[in-house]
C-alpha positions in Angstrom: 8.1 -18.8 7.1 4.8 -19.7 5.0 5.3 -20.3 1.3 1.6 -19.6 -0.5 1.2 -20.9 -4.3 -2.0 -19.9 -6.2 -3.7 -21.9 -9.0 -7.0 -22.0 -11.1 -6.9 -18.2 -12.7 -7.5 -18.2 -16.5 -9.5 -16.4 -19.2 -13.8 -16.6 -18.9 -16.5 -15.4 -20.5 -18.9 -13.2 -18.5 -21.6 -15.1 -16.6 -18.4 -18.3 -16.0 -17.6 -19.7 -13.1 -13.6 -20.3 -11.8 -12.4 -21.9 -9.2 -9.1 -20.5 -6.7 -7.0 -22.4 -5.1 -3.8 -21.8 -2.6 -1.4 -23.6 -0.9 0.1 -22.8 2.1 3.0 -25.1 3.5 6.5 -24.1 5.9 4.0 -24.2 8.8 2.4 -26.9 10.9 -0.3 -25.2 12.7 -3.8 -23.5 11.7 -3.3 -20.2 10.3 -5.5 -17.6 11.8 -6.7 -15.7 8.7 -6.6 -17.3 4.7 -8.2 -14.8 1.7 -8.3 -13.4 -1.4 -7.4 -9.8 -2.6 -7.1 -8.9 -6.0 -6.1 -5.7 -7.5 -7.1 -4.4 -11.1 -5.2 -2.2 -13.6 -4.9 1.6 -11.8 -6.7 0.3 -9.2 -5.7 -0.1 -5.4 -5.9 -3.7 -4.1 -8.7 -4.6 -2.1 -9.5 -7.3 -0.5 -12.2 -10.1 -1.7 -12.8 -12.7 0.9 -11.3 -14.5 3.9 -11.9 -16.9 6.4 -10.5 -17.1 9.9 -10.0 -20.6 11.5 -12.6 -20.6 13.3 -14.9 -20.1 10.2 -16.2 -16.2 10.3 -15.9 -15.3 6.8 -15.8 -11.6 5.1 -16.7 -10.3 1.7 -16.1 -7.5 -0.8 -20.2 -6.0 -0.7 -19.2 -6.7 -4.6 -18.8 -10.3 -4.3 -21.5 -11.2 -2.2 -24.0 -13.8 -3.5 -21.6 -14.6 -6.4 -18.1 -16.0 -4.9 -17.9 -18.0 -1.8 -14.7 -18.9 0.4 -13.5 -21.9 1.9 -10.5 -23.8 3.8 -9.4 -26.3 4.6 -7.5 -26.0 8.0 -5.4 -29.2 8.1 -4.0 -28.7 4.9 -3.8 -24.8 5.4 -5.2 -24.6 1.9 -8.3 -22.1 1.2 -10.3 -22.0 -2.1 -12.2 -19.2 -4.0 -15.8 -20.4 -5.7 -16.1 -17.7 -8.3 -19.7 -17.6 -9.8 -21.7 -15.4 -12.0 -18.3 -13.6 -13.1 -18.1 -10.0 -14.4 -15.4 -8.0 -16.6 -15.6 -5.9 -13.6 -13.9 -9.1 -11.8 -10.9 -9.0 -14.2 -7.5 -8.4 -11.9 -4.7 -10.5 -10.6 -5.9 -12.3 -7.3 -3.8 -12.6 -4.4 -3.6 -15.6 -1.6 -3.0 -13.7 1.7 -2.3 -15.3 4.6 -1.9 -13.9 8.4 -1.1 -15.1 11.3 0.2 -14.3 14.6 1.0 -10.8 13.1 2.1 -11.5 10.4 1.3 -11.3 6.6 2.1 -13.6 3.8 1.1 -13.4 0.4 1.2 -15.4 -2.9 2.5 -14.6 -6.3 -0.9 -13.8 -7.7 -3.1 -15.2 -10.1 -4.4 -13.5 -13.3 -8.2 -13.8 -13.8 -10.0 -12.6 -17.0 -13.4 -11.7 -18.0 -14.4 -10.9 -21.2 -17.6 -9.5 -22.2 
């Protein structure tokens, strides 16, 4: 079982930066696949970034230019750089996690941007 605990959400003014991070521990080898979804109010949850072991990385076409992912594989912990934030950015953020077929997620983190 992997346990995945989420920090560094908050309120920030548009144009802010944030930082993400996540946790993952209850395993002791490299997970395949650490990212970010987030979902917004009425909204379907989508997913953000996310970074395999091996180091391909993915992002939202939205995202692109402005947030960058990264991991660290020994401690199984991946971070979210958020730059150049946008209201449009507001929505609870999610630490996924899979591996070996399976899917783990966090609690989610509440990120705000006011205009």
């Amino acid at each position: 079982q992997v346990q995945l605990v989420e920090s560094g959400g908050g309120l920030v003014q548009a144009g802010g930066s944030l930082r993400l991070s996540c946790a993952a521990s209850g395993t002791i080898f490299s997970l395949n696949v650490m990212g970010w979804y987030r979902q917004a109010p009425g909204k379907e949850r989508e997913l953000v970034a996310a970074k395999q072991s091996g180091g391909l990385e993915n992002y939202a076409d939205s995202v692109k230019g402005r947030f960058t992912i990264s991991r660290d594989n020994v401690k199984n912990t991946v971070y979210l750089q958020m730059n150049s934030l946008k209201p449009e950015d507001t929505a609870v953020y999610y630490c996924v996690a899979f591996h070996l077929g399976d899917d783990y997620w966090g609690q989610g983190t509440q990120v705000t941007v006011s205009s």
